[in-house]
Every structure is written in structure tokens, then in C-alpha cells.
TIDO-355405 format. One record per atom (N, C-alpha, C): residue in three letters; x, y, z. Coordinates in steps of 0.02 Angstrom, whole numbers, plus 50000, padded with zeros to 5 digits. Example, Ala and Ser with C-alpha at 12.3 -4.5 7.8 and 13.67 -1.06 7.14 Angstrom:
# residues 2
ala506604971650390 ala506154977550390 ala506604983550390 ser506424988850354 ser506844994750357 ser506455000250394 
END
This chain:
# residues 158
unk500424994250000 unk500005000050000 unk500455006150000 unk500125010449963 unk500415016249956 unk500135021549920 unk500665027749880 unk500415032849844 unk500985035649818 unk500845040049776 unk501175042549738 unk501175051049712 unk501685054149709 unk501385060249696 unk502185064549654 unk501915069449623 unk502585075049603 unk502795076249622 unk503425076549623 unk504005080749663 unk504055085049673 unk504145090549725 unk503905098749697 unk504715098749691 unk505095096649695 unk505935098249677 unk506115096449586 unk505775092749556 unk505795089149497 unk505115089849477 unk504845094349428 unk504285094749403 unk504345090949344 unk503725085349336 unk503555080349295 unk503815072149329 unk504155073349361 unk504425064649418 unk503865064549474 unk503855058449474 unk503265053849523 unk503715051449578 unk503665052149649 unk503865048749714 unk503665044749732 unk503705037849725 unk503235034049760 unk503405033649846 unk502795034349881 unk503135032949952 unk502605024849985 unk502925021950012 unk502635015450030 unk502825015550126 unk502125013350133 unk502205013450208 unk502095006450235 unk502445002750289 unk502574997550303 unk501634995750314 unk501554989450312 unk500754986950325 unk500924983750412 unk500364988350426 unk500294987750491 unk499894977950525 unk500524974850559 unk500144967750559 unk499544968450603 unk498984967050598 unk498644965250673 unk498664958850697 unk498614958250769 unk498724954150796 unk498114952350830 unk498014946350834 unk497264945550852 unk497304945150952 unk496794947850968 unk496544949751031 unk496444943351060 unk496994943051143 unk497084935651179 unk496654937951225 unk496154933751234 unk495754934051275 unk495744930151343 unk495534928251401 unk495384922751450 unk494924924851487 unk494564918351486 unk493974917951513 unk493884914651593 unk493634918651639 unk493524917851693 unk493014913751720 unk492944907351777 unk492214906851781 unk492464898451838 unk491744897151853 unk491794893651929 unk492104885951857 unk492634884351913 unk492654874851884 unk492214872351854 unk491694872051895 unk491114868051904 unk490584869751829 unk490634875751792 unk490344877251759 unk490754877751674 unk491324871751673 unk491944871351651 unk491474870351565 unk491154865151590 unk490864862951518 unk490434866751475 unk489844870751489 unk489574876651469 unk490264881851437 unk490674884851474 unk491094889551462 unk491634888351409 unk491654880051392 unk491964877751331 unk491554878951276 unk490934877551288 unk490534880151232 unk490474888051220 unk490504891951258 unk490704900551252 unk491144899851219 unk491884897351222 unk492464898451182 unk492264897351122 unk492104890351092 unk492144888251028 unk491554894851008 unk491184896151029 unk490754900150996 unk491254907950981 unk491394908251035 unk491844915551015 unk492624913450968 unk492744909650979 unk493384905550911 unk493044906550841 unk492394904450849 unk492144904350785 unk491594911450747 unk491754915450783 unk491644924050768 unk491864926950779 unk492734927250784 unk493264931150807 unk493814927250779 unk494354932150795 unk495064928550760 unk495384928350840 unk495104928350876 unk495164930750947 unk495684922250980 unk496224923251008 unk496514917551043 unk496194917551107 unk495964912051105 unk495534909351188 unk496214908651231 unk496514909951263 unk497154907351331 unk496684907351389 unk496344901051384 unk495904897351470 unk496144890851471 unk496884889151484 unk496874882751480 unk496684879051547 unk496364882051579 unk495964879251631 unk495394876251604 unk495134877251560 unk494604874351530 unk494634868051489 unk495214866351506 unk495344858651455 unk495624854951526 unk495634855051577 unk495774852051640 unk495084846551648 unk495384841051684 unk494834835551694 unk494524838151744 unk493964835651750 unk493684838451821 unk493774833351875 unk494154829951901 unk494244826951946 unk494994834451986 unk495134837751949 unk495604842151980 unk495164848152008 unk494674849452038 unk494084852452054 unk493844851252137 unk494144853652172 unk494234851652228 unk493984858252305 unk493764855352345 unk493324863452378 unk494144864952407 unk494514858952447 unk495014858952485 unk495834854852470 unk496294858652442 unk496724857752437 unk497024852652473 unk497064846652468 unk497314840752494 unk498154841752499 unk498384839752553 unk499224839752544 unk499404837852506 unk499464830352488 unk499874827952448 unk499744829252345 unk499464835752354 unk499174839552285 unk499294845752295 unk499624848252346 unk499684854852342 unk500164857052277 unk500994854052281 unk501094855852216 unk500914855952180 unk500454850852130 unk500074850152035 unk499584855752064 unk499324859452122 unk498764864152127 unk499234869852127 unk499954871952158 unk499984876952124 unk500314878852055 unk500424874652015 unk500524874051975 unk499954874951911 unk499274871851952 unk498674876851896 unk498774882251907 unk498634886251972 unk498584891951996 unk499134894951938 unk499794895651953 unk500374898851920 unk500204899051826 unk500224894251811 unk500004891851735 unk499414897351723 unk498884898551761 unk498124902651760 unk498424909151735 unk498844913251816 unk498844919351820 unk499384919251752 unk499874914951722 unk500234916751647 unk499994915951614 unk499324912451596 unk498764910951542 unk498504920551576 unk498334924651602 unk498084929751640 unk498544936051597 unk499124935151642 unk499814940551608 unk499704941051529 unk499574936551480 unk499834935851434 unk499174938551387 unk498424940051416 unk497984942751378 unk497774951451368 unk497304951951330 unk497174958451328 unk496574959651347 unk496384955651395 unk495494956651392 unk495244948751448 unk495084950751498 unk494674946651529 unk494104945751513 unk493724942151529 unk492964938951525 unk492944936151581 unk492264937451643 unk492434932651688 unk491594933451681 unk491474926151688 unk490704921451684 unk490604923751765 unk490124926751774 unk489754926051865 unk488984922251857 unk488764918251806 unk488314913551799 unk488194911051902 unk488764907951901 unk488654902751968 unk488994906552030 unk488424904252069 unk488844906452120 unk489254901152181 unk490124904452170 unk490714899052185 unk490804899052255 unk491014894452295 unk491234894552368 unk491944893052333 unk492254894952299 unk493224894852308 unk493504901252301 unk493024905552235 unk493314911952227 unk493744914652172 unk494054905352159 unk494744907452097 unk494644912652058 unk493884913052016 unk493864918851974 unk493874927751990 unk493754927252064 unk493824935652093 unk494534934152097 unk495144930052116 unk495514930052104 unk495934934952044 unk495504931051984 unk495924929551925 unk495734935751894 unk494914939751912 unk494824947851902 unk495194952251930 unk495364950751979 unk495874953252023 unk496774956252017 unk496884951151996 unk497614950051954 unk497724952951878 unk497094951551850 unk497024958451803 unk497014962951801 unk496544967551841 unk496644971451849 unk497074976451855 unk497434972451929 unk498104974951955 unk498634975851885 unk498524969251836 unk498894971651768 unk498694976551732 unk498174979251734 unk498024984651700 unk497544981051626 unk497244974251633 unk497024974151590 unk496274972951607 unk496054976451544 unk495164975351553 unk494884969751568 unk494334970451598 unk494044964951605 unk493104965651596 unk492924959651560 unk492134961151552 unk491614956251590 unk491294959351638 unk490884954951682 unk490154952751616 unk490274945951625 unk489644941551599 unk489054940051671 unk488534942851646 unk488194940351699 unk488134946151771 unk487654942851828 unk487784948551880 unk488394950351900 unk488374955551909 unk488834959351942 unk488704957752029 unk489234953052065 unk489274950052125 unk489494954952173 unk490044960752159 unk490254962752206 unk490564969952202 unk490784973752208 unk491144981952209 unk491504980752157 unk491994977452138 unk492614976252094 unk492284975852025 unk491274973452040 unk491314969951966 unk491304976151940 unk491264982151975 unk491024989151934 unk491634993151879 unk492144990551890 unk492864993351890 unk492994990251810 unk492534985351789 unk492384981251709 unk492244989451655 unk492514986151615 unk492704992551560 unk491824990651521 unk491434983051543 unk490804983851520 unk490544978951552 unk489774977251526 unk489394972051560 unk488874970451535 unk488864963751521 unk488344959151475 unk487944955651528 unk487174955651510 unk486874953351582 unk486974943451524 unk487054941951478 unk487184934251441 unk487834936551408 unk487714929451377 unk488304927751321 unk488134929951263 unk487374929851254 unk486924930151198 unk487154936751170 unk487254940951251 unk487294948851210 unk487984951651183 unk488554947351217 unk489324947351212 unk489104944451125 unk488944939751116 unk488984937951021 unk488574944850979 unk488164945551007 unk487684951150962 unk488144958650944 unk488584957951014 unk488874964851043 unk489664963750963 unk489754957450967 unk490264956450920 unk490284955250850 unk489474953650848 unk489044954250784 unk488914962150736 unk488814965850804 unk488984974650783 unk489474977350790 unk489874973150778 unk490694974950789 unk490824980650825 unk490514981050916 unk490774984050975 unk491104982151006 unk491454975450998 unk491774973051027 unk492394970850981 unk493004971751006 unk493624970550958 unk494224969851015 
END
């Protein structure tokens, strides 16, 4: 891409000037939301994979659910913090939270994981009620999912 024009130093010569093409990079997203509601929220992704160029980074969401636990057992504490750690770098590494408040959690991980965003300075969009003071601090808010696709359907969301 480019253009072209006269020289005002050389009347009748053409300049071409060419400007580098700007890459975009598609928008890493991660999605927030109780364990327990692991399987629904896989279906959110593929749906947003498949109307976006958008990278899903929830690899919490491909975890078995036998790792779903109210109470950290000793002899699991390491492989548990090791999700934890893996989460908040699946976290660091996006531009945009999503956190599902569908259910309501007795562990918390996801005020956590809004939490840690924040503090990074990256947005985050509450799906669903708004649970608590923090959820207000969301750059927006979808009372469904239904309206997050529609919202991306009118390309307000990018």
C-alpha cells in the first residue's frame, strides 16, 4: 500500500512513498468462571473462536474435572499450584478478561483471577451479575453471552 505524487523539487517525476503494512494481531482473551461450570464455558469459547480471530488462553478449561476440589489436599498441593501459576500466565499474557459470574462459587478462583488483572492493568468484562464492588471497575457488562455475540456481531467489541 501506498501513493504516489510530484516532486515539487523535479517537476514532471513521480515519488512513490510506501508505508510499512501495519500487522494486526489478534486479541488474547481469558475467560474467567467457577470449575464447576467448566463445560458450558467451553462452549462460550468455541462460539467466540468461531466469530473472532480472537486467541482463547483458558487453559483451565481443558483440565479434567476430577482436579476440582473445595480443599486443597496435601499431597496435591504442588500440581495445585502449578494450575494456579500456569492461570495467572495464561492471565499476564491477555488483553481482555471475561469473567462468567453465571454461578455462584464457594472457592473464589475467578475474583482472584479479576483481580490479578486488573492489578495488570488489563480490562476485564463481567458476563452476567455483577457479585461485588470490583465487578464495577469492568470496562463493560453483559447481563448473557447472547449479548457478548450480538455485541461482536455489531462489531463493538474488538
Amino acid at each position: 500500500m501506498g501513493w504516489s505524487s510530484t516532486s515539487p523539487g523535479r517537476p514532471g517525476t513521480t515519488v512513490a512513498i510506501s508505508f510499512p503494512r501495519k500487522e494486526v494481531t489478534p486479541l488474547i482473551v481469558y475467560i474467567a468462571g467457577f470449575f464447576d461450570a467448566q463445560q458450558r464455558l467451553r462452549a462460550v469459547r468455541a462460539q467466540l473462536k468461531s466469530m473472532t480471530s480472537w486467541v482463547i488462553r483458558s487453559r483451565w478449561l481443558d483440565e479434567t474435572a476430577t482436579q476440582a476440589t473445595f480443599v486443597t489436599p496435601p499431597d496435591r498441593s504442588d500440581e495445585y499450584r502449578h494450575y494456579a501459576k500456569r492461570d495467572l500466565d495464561d492471565i499476564m499474557d491477555c488483553d481482555r478478561l471475561f469473567v462468567d459470574t453465571f454461578d455462584i462459587t464457594p472457592r473464589g478462583g475467578r475474583e482472584v483471577e479479576v483481580g490479578y488483572a486488573h492489578a495488570l492493568d488489563i480490562p476485564f468484562i463481567v458476563v452476567g451479575p455483577k457479585r461485588n464492588v470490583f465487578h464495577e471497575l469492568s470496562i463493560r457488562h453483559f447481563e448473557h453471552w447472547d449479548d457478548v455475540y450480538e455485541a461482536i456481531r455489531r462489531k463493538e467489541l474488538a
